[in-house]
C-alpha positions in Angstrom: 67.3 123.7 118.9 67.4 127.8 118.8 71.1 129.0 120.8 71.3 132.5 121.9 75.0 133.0 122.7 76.9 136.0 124.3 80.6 136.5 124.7 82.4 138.7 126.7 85.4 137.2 127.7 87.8 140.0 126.6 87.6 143.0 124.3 85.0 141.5 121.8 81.5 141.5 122.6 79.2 138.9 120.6 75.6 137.9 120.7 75.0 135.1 118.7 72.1 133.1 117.1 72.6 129.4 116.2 70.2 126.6 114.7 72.2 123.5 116.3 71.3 119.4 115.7 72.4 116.0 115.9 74.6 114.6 119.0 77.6 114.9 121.1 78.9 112.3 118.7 78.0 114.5 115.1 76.8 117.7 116.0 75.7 120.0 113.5 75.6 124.0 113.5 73.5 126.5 111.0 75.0 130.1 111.9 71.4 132.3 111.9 73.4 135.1 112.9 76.6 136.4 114.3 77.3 139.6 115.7 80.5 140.9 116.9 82.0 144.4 118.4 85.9 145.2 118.7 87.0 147.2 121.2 90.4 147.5 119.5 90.4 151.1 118.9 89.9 151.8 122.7 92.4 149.6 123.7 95.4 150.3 120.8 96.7 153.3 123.0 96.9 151.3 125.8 99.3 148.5 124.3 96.4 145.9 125.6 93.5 145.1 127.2 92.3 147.4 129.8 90.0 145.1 132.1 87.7 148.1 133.4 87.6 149.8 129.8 86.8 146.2 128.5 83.5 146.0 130.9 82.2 149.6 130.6 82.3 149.0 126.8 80.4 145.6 126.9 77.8 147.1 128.9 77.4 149.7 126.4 77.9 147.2 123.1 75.3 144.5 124.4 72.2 146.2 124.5 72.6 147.1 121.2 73.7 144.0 119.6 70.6 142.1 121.2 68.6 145.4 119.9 70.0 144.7 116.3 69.2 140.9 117.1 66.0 141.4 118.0 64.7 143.4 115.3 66.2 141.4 112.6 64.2 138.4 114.5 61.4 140.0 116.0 59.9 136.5 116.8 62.2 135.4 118.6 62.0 132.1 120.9 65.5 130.6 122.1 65.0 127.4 123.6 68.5 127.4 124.9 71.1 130.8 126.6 74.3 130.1 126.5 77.3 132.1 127.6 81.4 132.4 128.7 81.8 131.7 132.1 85.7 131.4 131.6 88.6 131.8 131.1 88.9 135.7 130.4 89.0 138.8 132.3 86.4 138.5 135.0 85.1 142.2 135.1 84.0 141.5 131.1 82.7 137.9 132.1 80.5 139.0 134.6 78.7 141.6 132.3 78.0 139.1 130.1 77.0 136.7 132.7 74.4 139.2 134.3 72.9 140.1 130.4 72.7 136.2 130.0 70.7 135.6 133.3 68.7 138.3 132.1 67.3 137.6 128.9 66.6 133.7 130.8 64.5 135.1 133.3 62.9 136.8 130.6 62.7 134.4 128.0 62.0 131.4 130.9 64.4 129.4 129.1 67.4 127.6 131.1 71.0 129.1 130.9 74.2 126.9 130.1 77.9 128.4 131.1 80.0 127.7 128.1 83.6 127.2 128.2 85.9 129.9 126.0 88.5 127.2 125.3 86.0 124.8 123.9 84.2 127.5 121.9 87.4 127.6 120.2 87.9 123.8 119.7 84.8 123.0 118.6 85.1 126.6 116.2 85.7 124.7 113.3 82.2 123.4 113.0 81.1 126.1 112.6 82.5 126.6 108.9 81.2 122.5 108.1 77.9 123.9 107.2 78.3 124.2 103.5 80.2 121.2 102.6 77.8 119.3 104.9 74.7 120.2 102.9 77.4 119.5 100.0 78.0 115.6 101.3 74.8 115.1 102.2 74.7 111.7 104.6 78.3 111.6 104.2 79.0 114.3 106.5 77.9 112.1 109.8 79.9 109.9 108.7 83.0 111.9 107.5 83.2 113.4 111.6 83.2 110.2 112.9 86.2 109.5 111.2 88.5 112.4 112.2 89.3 111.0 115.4 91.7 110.1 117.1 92.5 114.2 116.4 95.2 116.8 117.7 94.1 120.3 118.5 96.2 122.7 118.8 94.3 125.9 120.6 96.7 129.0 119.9 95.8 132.6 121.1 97.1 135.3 123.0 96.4 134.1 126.6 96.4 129.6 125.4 98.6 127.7 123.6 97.6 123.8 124.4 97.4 121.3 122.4 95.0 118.4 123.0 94.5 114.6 121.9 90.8 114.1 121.4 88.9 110.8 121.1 85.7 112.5 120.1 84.1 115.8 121.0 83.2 115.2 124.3 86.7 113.4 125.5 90.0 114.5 125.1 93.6 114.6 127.1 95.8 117.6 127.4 99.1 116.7 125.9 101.1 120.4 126.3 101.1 123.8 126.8 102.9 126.8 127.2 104.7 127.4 130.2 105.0 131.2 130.3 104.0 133.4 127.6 101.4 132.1 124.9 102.1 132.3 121.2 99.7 135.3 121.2 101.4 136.9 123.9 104.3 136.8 122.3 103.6 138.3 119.1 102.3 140.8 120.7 105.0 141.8 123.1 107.6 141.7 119.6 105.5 144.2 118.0 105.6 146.5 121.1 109.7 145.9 120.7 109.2 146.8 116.8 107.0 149.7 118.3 104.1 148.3 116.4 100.0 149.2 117.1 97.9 146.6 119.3 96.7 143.9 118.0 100.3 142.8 117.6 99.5 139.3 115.8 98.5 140.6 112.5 101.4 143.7 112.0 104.1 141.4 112.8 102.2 139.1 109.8 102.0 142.3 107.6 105.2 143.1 107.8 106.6 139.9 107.9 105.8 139.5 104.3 108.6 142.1 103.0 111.3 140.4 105.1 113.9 137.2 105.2 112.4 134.2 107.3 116.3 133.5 107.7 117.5 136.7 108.0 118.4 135.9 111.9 118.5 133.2 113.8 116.3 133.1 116.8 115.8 130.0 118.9 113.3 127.4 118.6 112.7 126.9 122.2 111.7 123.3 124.0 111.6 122.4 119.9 114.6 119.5 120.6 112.4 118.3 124.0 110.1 115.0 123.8 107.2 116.4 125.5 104.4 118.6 124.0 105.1 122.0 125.7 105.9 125.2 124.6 107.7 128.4 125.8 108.0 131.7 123.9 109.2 133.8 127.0 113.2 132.7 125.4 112.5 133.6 122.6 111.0 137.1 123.3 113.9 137.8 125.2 115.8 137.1 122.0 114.3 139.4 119.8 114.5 141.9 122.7 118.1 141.3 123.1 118.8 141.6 118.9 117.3 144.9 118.8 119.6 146.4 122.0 122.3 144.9 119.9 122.0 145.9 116.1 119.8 149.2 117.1 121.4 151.1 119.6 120.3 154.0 118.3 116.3 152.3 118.6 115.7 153.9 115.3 114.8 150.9 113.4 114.5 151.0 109.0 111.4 149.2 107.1 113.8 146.5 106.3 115.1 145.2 109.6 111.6 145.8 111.0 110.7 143.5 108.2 113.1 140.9 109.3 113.3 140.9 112.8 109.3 140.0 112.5 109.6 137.2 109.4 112.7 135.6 111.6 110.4 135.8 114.9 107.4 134.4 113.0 109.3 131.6 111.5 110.4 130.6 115.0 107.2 130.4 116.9 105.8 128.8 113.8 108.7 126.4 113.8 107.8 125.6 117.2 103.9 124.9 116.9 103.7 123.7 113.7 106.6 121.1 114.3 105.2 119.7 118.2 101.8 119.5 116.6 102.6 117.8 113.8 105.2 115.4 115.8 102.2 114.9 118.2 99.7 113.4 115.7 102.0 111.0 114.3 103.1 109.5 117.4 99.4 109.4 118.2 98.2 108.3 115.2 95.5 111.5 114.3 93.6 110.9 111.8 93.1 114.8 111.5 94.9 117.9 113.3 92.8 120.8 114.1 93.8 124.5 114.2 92.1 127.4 116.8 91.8 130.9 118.5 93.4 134.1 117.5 96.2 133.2 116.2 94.8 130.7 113.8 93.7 134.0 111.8 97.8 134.1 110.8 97.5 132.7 107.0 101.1 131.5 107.3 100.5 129.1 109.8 97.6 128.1 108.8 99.2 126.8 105.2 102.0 125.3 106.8 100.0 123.1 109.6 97.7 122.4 106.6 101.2 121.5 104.5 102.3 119.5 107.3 99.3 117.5 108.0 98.9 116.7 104.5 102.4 115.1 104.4 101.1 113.1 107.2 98.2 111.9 105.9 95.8 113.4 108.2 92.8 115.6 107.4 93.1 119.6 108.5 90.6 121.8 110.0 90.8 125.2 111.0 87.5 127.8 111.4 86.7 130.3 108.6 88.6 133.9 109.6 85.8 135.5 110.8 85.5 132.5 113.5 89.4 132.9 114.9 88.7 135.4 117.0 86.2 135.9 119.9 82.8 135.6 118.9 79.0 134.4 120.1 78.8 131.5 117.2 81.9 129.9 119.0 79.9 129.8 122.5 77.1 129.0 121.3 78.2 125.5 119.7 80.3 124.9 123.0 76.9 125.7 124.9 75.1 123.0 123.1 77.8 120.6 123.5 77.8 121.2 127.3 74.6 120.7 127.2 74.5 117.5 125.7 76.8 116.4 127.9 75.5 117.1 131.1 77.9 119.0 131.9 77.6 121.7 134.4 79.3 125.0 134.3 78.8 127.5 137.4 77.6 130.7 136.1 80.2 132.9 137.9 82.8 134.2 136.2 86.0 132.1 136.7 88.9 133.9 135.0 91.8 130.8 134.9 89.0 128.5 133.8 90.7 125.6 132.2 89.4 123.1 129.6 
């Protein structure tokens, strides 16, 4: 089945095309292409996401992404639309939602809503194609046995973390309970007077300083539930820097440390309730997603961590992290398969 997929939840805007097979049980996805605009450098003044800029730039990107589509395929013939319906900013969904019904009208093919959330959970499939041609009939057989799994879904507006059964059923174990992971990086690189996207300067500069230079909190870390919070520990970092910086002129070096102790932290936090959640559940694999997952030190400690555990890891390629058509498209078809219905309206506090 041919996917055409369009994503326009936030500041990315991505038109995908996708080969997808098998079932709900084993599904399978060949990436035909994948094609994806930032809106970072309209944003980055702003500190954020500006929810009007966000929609005037994704009606400008979106004709010429499917242009570029188009004549790179000029035959063709989805048998399937798919696109976000939620969560995300609701002036950007809707432009997407209204290209979508579009192109179905057009194309008189039917139109799916896809969930953003489970674009990102089921992300990791996306990168399965090459060792699945590798394994041959293995590789039906290899996802079958990941489950029971836990996902941990880790972004700048989500941090959840899921036990799932298989791909179509899963429980929601935890989440944050003010400020996502995400969120929190990037309000710390505001304090450390760092550009937007925060995520990947405070990784950057993290690197040159002392994980254990300061001692931040780990919050809800000692608690036996499956939540986070990272509002705490914001409030640390904010609180260090009117402490040791009166002056708020900040060197290289405690820059460099403020943002490798406040990394290590967060990190302590997910990496250790994740882990502590697949071993009292059992998971035969722990998956990583969303934004954040593009941060290479998590990613090698959850990988670490697992391992120790015995349970298999699986986190997207980088260039799936972040917001992109491939993701929806592979949580259309899954919708899809599973009957399930998503209204196509925008519905910005969607949850999965």
């Amino acid at each position: 089945m041919n996917i055409l997929a369009i994503e326009t939840s936030c500041d990315e805007t991505g038109i995908a095309l996708l080969e997808m097979s098998g079932t709900a049980r084993a599904p399978h996805a060949r990436v035909i292409e994948n094609l994806v605009t930032t809106q970072i450098p309209i944003h980055r003044p702003f500190g954020g996401v500006v929810p009007n800029l966000a929609k005037r730039e994704h009606l400008k990107n979106l004709p010429i992404l499917f242009g570029q589509l188009r004549e790179k395929h000029p035959t063709l013939k989805p048998d399937l639309i798919t696109v976000t319906v939620g969560p995300g900013l609701e002036p950007a969904l809707w432009t997407g939602i209204t290209f979508a019904q579009a192109l179905a009208k057009e194309y008189r093919v039917p139109l799916v809503g896809a969930s953003h959330l489970e674009g990102h959970l089921y992300s990791f499939l996306l990168s399965q194609e090459k060792a699945r041609r590798g394994r041959g009939r293995g590789a039906a057989r290899a996802q079958k046995n990941i489950f029971p799994a836990i996902a941990l879904i880790v972004s700048g507006g989500h941090t959840i973390l899921l036990k799932l059964d298989s791909f179509s059923k899963w429980k929601r174990l935890g989440e944050t309970r003010d400020d996502a992971a995400g969120e929190a990086f990037d309000k710390v690189a505001r304090l450390l007077a760092l550009p937007y996207p925060g995520g990947p300067e405070i990784e950057r500069i993290a690197r040159a300083g002392n994980p254990a230079a300061i001692a931040f909190p780990r919050p809800m870390l000692a608690e036996k539930n499956y939540d986070f919070s990272f509002s705490g520990l914001k409030t640390a970092v904010l609180y260090y820097l009117r402490d040791h910086a009166a002056d708020k002129k900040l060197s290289a070096a405690m820059k460099a440390d403020v943002a490798a102790s406040f990394q290590e932290a967060a990190l302590d936090v997910l990496v250790k309730k994740t882990i502590r959640a697949a071993a009292d559940h059992g998971a035969r694999s722990v998956m990583l997603s969303g934004g954040v997952a593009a941060n290479q030190a998590l990613r090698a400690r959850l990988a670490r961590e697992a391992k120790k555990i015995g349970a298999a890891f699986f986190v997207p390629d980088f260039k799936y992290n972040l917001d992109n058509g491939a993701m929806i498209g592979i949580a259309g078809y899954m919708a899809f398969l599973r009957k399930k219905h998503y209204k196509i309206e925008a519905r910005g506090d969607m949850e999965i």
